[in-house]
C-alpha positions in Angstrom: 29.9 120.4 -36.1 29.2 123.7 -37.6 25.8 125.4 -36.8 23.8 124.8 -40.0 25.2 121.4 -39.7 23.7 120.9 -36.3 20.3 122.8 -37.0 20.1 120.3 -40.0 20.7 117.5 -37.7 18.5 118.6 -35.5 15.4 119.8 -37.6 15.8 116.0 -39.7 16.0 114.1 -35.9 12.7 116.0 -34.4 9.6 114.0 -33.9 6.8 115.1 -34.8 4.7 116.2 -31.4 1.2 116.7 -30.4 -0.6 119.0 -28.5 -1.8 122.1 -28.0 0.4 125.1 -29.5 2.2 125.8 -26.3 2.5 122.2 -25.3 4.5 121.4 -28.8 6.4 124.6 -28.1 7.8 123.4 -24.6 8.7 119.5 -26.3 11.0 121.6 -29.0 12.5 123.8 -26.4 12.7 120.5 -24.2 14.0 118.2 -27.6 16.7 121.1 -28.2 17.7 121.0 -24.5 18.1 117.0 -24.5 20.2 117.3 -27.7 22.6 119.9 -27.4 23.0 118.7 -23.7 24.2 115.0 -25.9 26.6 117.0 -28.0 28.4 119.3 -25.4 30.5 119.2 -21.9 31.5 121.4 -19.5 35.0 122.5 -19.8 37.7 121.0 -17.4 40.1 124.1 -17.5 37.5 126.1 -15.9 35.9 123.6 -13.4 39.6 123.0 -12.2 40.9 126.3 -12.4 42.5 128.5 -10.3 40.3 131.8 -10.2 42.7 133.5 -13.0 42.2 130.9 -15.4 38.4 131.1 -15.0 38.4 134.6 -15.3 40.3 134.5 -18.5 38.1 131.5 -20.0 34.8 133.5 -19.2 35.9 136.6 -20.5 36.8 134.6 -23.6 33.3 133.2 -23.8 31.9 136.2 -23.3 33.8 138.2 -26.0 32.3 135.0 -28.4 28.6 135.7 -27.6 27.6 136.6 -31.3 30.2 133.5 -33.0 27.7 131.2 -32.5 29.9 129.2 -35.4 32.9 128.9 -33.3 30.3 127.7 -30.2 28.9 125.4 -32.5 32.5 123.5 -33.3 33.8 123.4 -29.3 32.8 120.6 -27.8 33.9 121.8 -24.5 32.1 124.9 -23.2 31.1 126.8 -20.2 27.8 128.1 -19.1 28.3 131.4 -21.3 28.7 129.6 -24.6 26.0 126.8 -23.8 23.5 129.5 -23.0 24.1 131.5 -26.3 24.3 128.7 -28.0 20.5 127.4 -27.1 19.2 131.0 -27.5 20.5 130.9 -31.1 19.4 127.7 -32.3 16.0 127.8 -30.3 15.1 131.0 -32.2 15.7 128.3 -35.9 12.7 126.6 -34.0 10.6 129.5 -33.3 11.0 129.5 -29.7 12.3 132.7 -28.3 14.9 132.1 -25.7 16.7 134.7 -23.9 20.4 134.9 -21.6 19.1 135.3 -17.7 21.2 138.2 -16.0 23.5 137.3 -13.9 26.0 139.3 -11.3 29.4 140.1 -13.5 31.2 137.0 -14.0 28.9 134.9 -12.3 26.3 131.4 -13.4 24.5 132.3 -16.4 21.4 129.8 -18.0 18.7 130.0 -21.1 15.2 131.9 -20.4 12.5 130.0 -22.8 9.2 132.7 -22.8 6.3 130.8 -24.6 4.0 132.9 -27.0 1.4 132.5 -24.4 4.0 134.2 -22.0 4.7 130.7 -20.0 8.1 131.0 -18.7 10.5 128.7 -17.7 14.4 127.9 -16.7 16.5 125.5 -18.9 19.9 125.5 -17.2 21.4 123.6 -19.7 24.9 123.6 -18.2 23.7 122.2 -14.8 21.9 119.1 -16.0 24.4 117.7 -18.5 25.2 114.6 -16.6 21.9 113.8 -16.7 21.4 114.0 -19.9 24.0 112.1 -20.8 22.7 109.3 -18.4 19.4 109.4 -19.0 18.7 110.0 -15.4 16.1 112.7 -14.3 16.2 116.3 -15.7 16.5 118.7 -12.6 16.8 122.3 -14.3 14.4 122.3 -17.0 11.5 124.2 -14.6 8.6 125.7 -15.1 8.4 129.4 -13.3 5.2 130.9 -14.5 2.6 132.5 -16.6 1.3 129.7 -17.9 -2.1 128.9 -19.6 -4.4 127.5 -17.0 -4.7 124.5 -18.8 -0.8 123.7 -19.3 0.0 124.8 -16.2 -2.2 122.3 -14.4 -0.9 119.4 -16.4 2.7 120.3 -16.6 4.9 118.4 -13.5 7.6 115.7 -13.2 4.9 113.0 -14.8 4.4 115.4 -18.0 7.9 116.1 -18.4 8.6 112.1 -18.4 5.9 111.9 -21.0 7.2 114.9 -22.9 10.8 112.8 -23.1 9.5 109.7 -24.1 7.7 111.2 -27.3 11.0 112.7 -27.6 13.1 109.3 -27.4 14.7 110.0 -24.4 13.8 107.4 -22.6 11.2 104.7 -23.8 9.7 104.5 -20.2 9.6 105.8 -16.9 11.7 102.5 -16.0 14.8 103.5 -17.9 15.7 106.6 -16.1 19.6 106.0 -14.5 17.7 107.2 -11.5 16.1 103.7 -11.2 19.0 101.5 -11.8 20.5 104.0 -8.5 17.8 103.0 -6.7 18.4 99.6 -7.1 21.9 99.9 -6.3 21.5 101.5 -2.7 19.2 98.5 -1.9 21.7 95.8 -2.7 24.0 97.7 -0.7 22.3 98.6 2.3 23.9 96.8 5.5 27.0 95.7 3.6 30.3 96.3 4.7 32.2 99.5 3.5 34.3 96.7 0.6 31.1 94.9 -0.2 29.1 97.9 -0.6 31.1 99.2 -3.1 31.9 96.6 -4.8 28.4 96.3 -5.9 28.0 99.8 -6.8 30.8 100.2 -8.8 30.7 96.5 -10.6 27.7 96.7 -12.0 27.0 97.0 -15.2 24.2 98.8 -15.3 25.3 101.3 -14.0 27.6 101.8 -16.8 25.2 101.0 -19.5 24.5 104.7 -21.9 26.9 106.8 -20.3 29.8 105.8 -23.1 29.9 109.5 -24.4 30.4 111.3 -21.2 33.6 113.3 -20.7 35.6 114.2 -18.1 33.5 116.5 -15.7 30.2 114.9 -16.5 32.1 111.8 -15.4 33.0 113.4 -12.0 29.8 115.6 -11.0 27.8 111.9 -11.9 29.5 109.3 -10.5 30.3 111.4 -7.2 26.5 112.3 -6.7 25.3 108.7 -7.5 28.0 107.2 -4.6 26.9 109.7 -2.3 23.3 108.9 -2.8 23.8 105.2 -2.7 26.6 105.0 0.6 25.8 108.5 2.2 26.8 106.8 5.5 30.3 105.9 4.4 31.1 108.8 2.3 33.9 110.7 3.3 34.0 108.2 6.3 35.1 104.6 5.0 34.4 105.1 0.9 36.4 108.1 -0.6 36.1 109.7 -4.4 38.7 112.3 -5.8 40.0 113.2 -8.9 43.2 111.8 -10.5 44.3 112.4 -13.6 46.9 111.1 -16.3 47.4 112.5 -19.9 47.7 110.5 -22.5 49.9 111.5 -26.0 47.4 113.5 -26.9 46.8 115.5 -24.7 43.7 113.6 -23.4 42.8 112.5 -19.6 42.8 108.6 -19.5 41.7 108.3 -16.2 39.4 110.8 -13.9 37.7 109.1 -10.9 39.5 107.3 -7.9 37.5 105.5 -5.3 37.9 103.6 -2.5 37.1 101.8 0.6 38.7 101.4 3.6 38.2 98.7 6.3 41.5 96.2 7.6 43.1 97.4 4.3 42.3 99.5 1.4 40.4 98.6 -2.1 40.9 101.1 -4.9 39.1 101.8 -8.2 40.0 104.0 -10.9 37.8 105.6 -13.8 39.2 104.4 -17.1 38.0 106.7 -19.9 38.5 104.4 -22.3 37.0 101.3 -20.1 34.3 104.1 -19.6 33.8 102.3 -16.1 35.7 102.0 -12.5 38.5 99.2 -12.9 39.7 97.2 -9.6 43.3 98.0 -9.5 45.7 96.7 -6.5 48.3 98.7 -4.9 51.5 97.7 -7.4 49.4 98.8 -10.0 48.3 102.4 -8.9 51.8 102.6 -7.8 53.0 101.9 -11.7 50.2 104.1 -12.9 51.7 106.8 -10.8 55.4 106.3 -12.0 54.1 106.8 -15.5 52.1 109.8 -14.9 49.3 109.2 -12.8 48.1 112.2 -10.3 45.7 112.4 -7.4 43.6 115.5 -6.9 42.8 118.1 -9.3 41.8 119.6 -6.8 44.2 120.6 -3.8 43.4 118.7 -0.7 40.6 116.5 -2.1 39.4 114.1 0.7 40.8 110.6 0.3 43.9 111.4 -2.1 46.7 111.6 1.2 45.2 108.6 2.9 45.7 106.5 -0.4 49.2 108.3 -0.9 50.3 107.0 2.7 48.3 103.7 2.2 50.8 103.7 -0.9 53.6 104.2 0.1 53.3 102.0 3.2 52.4 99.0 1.4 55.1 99.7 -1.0 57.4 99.7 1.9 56.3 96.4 3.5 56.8 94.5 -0.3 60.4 96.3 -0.5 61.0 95.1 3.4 59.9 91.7 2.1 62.0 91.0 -0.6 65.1 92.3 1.4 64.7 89.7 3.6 64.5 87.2 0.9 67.5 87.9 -0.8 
């Protein structure tokens, strides 16, 4: 989308809002941060990158601070471009938003100063999964100077009430966060198989996150398991990356999970399913012998256990049929 595209969009989409003038001045900052946060995603070369290749892709970003129209058309940025990006378009809503000033090559997020000097942090980059869940925003914070008045009314409960005159979320009861909640109760006591069987088979779970890409897909669905089944993470349920690519170019699968007890039960992340699919051992095993990878990362916990679980079972079945013929 090009940028006058998007500040047309954008402009046409707003509500109207109420308040005083520095409350309507946060809810545009806050609208623009909820929107862009829909229309962008962090960008996999980096996040799996060795430290060469995330050198070179900051230094790229960097070198396109002032082509906000080339930002504008990328759907897949890093914290650089996303914060240029906001800073430009903000200013189109008369909000003045500045670059924070980070050590060289290191994390950098939007400043938004209200005209009454209020000031606050809208890391942008860091709570893209949650926008694009509707769970909880964690790094759209208040750090000072405001008025009196604002400052005493602004907290989580005024930020919920800021994003449903947004659209955000029609209540408080809509937030992913709740259907989370409801998820680690139904599991609690269960067995390492049951438990994650309900976690990752329910369909609420899955419901509004269909335009997530890759890394939003990982950084959410490994924080929600290790929220719901802290006790078995890393223990008897595992989560790593795997990875196949597609004719164009494109991952089709992201996530693997599992849990282990008398036997192994996988899952994998199907981008097009846009949820976890029970898969048995045969199939992973085909999946693999067409392209299929496990860990992005190198020595992602869980990838080498299902490997050897693999290649045993795939053993046994070949001992099996030997004896049959």
């Amino acid at each position: 989308m090009k940028r006058k595209e998007m500040i047309d969009k954008l402009k046409q989409d707003m509500p109207n809002f109420y308040g005083n003038d520095e409350e309507n001045e946060i809810k545009r900052a806050l609208y623009l941060y909820v929107e862009l946060g829909k229309m962008k995603s962090f960008d996999e070369n980096y996040y799996f990158g060795n430290s060469q290749t995330r050198r070179r892709i900051y230094d790229l970003a960097e070198k396109l601070e002032n082509n906000i129209e080339e930002i504008a058309r990328k759907r897949k940025i890093i914290c650089v471009s996303l914060t240029h990006l906001y800073c430009n378009i903000a200013r189109e809503f008369g909000i003045y938003a500045v670059a924070s000033s980070p050590e060289e090559g290191g994390h950098i997020n939007p400043i938004v100063r209200t005209k009454n000097r209020g000031t606050f942090v809208a890391d942008l980059q860091l709570d893209l999964e949650n926008i694009q869940t509707k769970s909880r925003l964690q790094h759209f914070e208040y750090k000072g100077n405001l008025s009196k008045e604002s400052k005493e009314r602004f907290d989580k409960d005024t930020i919920t009430q800021m994003l449903i005159e947004i659209g955000y979320i029609k209540d408080e009861r809509e937030y992913k966060d709740e259907e989370v909640k409801k998820l680690k109760e139904k599991a609690k006591e269960k067995n390492p198989h049951e438990a994650l069987k309900i976690v990752l088979e329910d369909e609420g779970l899955y419901r509004g996150n269909e335009d997530m890409e890759s890394i939003e897909i990982d950084k959410f669905y490994r924080g929600m398991l290790k929220g719901v089944l802290p006790h078995f993470m890393g223990k008897k349920v595992f989560v790593f990356n795997c990875y196949r690519e597609n004719e164009e170019k494109q991952r089709d699968y992201t996530l693997c999970a599992f849990s282990e007890e008398d036997g192994i039960r996988p899952y994998i992340f199907s981008k097009r399913d846009r949820r976890f699919l029970k898969v048995d051992i045969p199939k992973l095993k085909e999946l693999q012998e067409s392209g299929l990878k496990f860990g992005a990362r190198q020595k992602e916990n869980g990838a080498k256990k299902l490997q050897k679980y693999i290649n045993q079972q795939t053993q046994k079945e070949k001992e099996r049929i030997d004896l049959n013929k």
